[in-house]
C-alpha positions as CSV (number, residue, x, y, z in Angstrom):
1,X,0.0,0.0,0.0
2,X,1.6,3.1,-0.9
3,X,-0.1,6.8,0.3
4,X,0.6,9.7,-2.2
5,X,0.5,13.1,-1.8
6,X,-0.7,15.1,-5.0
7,X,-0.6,18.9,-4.0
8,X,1.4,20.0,-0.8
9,X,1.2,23.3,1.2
10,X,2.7,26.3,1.0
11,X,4.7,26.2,-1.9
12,X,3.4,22.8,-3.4
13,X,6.3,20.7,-1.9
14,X,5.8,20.6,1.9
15,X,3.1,17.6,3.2
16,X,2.5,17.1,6.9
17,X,0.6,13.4,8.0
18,X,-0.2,12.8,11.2
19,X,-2.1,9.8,10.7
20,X,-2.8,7.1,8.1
21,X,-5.1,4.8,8.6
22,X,-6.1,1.3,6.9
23,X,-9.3,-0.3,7.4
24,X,-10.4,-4.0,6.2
25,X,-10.4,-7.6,7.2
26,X,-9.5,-11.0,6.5
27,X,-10.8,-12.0,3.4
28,X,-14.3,-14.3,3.5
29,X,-14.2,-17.3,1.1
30,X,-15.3,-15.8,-2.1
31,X,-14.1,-12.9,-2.2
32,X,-10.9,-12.3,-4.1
33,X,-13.0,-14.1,-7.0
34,X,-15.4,-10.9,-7.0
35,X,-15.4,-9.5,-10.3
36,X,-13.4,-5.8,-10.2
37,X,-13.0,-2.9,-12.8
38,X,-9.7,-4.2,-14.8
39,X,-9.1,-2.3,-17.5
40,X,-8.4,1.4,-15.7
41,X,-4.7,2.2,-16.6
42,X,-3.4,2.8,-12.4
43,X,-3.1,6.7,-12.4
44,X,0.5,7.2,-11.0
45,X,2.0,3.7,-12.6
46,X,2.2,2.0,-9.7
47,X,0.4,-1.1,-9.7
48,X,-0.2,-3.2,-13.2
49,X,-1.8,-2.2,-16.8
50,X,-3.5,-5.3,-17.9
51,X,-5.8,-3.6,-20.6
52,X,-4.0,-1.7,-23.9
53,X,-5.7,-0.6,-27.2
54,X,-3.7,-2.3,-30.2
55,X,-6.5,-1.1,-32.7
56,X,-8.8,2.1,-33.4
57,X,-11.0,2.9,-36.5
58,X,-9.5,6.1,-35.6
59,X,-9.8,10.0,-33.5
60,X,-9.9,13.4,-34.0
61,X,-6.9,14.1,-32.6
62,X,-3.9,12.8,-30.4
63,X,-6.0,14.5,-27.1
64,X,-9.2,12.4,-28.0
65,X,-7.1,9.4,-28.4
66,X,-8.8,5.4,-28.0
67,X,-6.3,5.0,-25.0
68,X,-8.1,7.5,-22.8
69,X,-10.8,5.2,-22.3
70,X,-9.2,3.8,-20.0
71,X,-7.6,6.5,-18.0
72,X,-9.4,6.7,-15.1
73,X,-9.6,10.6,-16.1
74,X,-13.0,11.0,-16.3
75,X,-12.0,14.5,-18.4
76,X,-10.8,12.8,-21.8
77,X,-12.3,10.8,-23.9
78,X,-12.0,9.3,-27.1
79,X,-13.8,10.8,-30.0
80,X,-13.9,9.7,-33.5
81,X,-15.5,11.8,-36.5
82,X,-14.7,10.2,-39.7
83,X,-16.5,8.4,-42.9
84,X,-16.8,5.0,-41.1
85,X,-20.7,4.8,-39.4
86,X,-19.5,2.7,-36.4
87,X,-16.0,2.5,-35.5
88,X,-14.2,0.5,-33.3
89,X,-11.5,-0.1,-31.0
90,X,-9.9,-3.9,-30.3
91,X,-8.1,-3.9,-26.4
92,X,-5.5,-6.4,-25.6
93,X,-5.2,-7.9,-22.0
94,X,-2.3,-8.9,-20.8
95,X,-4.0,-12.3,-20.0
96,X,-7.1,-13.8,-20.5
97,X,-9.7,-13.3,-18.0
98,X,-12.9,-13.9,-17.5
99,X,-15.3,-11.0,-18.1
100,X,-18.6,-10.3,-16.5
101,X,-20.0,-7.0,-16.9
102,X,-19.4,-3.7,-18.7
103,X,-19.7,0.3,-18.7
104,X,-19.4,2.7,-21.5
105,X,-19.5,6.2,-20.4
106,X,-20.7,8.0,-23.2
107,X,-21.1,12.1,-24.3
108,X,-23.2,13.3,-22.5
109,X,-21.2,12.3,-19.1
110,X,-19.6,15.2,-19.8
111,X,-21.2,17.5,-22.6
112,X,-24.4,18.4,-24.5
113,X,-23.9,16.4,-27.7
114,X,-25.7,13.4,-28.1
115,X,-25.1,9.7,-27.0
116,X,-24.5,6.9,-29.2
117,X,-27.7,5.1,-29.8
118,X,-25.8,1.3,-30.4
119,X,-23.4,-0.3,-29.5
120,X,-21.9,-3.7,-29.7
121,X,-19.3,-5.5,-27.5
122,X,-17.3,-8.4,-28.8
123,X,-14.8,-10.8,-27.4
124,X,-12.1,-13.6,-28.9
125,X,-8.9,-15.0,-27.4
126,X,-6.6,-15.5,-30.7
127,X,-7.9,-11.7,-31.8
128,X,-9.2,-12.6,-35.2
129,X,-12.2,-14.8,-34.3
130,X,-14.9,-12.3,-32.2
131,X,-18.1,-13.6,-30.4
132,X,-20.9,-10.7,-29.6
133,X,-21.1,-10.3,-25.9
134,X,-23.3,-7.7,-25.5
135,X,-25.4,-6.0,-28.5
136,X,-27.9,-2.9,-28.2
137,X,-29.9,-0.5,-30.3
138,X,-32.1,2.0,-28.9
139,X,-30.2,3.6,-25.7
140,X,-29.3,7.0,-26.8
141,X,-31.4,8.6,-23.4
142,X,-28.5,6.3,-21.4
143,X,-25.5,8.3,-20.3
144,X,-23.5,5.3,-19.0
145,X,-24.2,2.2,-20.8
146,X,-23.8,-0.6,-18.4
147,X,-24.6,-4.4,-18.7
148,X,-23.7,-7.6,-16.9
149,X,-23.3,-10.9,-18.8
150,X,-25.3,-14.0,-17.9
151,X,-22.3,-16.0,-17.8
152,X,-18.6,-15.1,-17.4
153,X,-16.6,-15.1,-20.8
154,X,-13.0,-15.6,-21.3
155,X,-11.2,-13.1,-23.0
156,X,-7.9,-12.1,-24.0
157,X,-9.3,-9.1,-26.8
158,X,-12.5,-7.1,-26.5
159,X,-13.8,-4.8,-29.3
160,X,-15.8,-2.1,-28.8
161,X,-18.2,-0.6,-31.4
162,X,-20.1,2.2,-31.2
163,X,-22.5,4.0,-33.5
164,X,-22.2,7.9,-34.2
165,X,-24.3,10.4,-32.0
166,X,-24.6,14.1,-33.8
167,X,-22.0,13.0,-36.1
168,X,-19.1,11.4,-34.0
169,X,-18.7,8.8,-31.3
170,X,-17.0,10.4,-28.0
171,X,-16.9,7.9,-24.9
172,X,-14.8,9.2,-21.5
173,X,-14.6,5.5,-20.0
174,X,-14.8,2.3,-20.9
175,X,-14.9,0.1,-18.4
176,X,-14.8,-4.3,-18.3
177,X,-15.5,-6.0,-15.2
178,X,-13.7,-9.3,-14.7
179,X,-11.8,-11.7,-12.3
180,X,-8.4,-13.2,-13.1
181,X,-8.1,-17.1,-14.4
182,X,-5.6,-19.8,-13.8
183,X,-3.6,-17.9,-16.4
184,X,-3.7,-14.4,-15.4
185,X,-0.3,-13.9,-13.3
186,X,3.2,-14.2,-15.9
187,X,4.3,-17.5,-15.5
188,X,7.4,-17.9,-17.7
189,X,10.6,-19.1,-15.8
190,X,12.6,-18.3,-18.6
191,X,13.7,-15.8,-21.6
192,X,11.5,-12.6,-21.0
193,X,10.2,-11.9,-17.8
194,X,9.3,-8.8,-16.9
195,X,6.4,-8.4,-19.7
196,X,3.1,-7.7,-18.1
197,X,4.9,-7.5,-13.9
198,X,4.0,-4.6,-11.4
199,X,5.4,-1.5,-10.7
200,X,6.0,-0.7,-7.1
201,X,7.6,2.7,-7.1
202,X,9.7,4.9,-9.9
203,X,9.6,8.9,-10.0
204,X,6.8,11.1,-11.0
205,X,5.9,10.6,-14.5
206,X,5.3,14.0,-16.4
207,X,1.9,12.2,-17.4
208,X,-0.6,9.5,-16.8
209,X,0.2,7.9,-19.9
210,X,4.3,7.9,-19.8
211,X,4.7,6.3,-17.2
212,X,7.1,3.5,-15.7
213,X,4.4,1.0,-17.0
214,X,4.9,1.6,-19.9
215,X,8.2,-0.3,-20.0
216,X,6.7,-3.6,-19.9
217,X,3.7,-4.0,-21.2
218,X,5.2,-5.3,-24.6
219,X,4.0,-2.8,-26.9
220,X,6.8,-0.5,-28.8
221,X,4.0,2.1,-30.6
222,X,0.5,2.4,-29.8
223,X,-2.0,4.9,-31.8
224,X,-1.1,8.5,-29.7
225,X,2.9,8.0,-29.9
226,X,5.4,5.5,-28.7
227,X,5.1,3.7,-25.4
228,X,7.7,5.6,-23.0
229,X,8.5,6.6,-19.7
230,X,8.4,10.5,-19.3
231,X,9.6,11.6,-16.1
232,X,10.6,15.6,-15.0
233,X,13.8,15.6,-12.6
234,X,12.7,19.3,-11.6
235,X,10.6,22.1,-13.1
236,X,13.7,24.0,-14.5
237,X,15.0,20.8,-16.3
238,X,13.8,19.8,-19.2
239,X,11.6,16.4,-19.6
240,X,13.5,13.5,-21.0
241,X,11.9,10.6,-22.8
242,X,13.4,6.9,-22.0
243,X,13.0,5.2,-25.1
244,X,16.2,2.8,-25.8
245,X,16.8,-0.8,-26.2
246,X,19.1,-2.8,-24.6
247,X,20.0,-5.7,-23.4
248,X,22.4,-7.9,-20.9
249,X,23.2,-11.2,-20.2
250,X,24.2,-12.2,-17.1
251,X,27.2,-15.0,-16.5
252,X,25.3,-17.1,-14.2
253,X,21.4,-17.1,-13.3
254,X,20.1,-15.4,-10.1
255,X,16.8,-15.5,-8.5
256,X,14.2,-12.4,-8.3
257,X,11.8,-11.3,-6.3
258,X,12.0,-7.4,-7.4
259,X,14.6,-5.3,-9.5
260,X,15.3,-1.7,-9.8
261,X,16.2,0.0,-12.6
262,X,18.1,3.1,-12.9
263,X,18.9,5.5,-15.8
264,X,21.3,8.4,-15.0
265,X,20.4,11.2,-17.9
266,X,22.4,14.1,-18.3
267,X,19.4,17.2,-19.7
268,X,20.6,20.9,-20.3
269,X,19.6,23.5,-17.2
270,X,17.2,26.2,-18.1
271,X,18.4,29.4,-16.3
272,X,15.7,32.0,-16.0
């Protein structure tokens, strides 16, 4: 459990706690197979991405991107304009899972135009082969789309499609509920390991979306820009983007239970 402060006092960089407090209990039987929200990207990078977009029909622009359904930023959204009546956008787990439920948050969440008035949900686990999970027509007066599935369905891609409402499609979450299956945590003993593993600390990222996640999730371009991780040293530094390949071998095998990486970057100063 990690506590984080956003915003300090005074000058932004001075945080005083007194007290933190946890409250729970032991898990009941049942309960760590309750299905959960797993496609929200973790805000800070801390934690693990299991849902990417590999796919899009398209967007307006790189602010109204695909990937920020998925943000957890209820501000953004994607939005999509162009000559094809429903677009779509195919998301890649890191795993398959098994899905139960989901929630489209669509335009008027957020603004005046109007909702998209279909929509169809589609899953497959080799990503060429899609079964319809959830198909609608008529539900333009419903600002979040939700539904639950009768039966859990395992998935390791999930297309999205949505039909235009006053002339483009624009959705601020996208949401698939789900539990984890015998093949959800990274087994492989050997060769690459770290594809689709946790983050448990790195500095601030300049953004959501560049952060230290971003270094394993297996994906070397996506639809905004490359997949990098953006952090700022200090406010009269300049960011620096870590985007490099490289590789090591060690003489003889050790055993892991958490690495550290470190990159020492020399950035110009910028004197006021």
């Amino acid at each position: 459990m990690r506590l984080r402060v956003v915003k300090g006092e005074q000058d932004g960089t001075i945080a005083r706690v007194y007290e933190f407090s946890v409250y729970g209990h032991e898990p009941k039987e049942g309960e760590a197979n309750q299905p959960q929200i797993i496609s929200r990207i973790p805000t800070y990078g801390f934690g693990r991405q299991v849902a990417t977009v590999v796919k899009s029909s398209g967007r307006v622009n790189e602010k109204e991107d695909p990937y920020f359904m998925l943000d957890s930023q209820r501000g953004t959204k994607w939005c999509y304009n162009g000559s094809i009546e429903k677009p779509s956008v195919v998301f890649e787990l890191s795993e398959p899972h098994l899905l139960t439920g989901f929630d489209i948050y669509d335009s008027k969440t957020h603004e005046a135009f109007s909702n998209s008035d279909e929509y169809e949900i589609a899953y497959s686990m080799d990503g060429n082969t899609y079964t319809t999970a959830v198909s609608e027509k008529g539900v333009a007066a419903e600002d979040v789309h939700s539904s639950t599935l009768t039966e859990p369905v395992k998935a390791k891609y999930v297309k999205l499609t949505m039909a235009k409402g006053d002339g483009a499609v624009r959705v601020y979450q996208f949401d698939m509920w789900g539990t984890p299956t015998a093949e959800t945590e990274p087994t492989a003993t050997t060769g690459l390991l770290s594809l689709h593993r946790s983050v448990i600390g790195s500095n601030s990222p300049v953004h959501f979306n560049e952060s230290a996640l971003n270094l394993f999730d297996g994906l070397k371009t996506r639809t905004l820009k490359p997949f990098t991780w953006k952090v700022q040293k200090k406010q009269r530094v300049t960011s620096t983007n870590l985007s490099c390949t490289t590789r090591k071998t060690l003489v003889e095998p050790i055993t892991l239970v958490a690495i550290a990486f470190m990159c020492q970057i020399h950035v110009p100063q910028i004197h006021r």
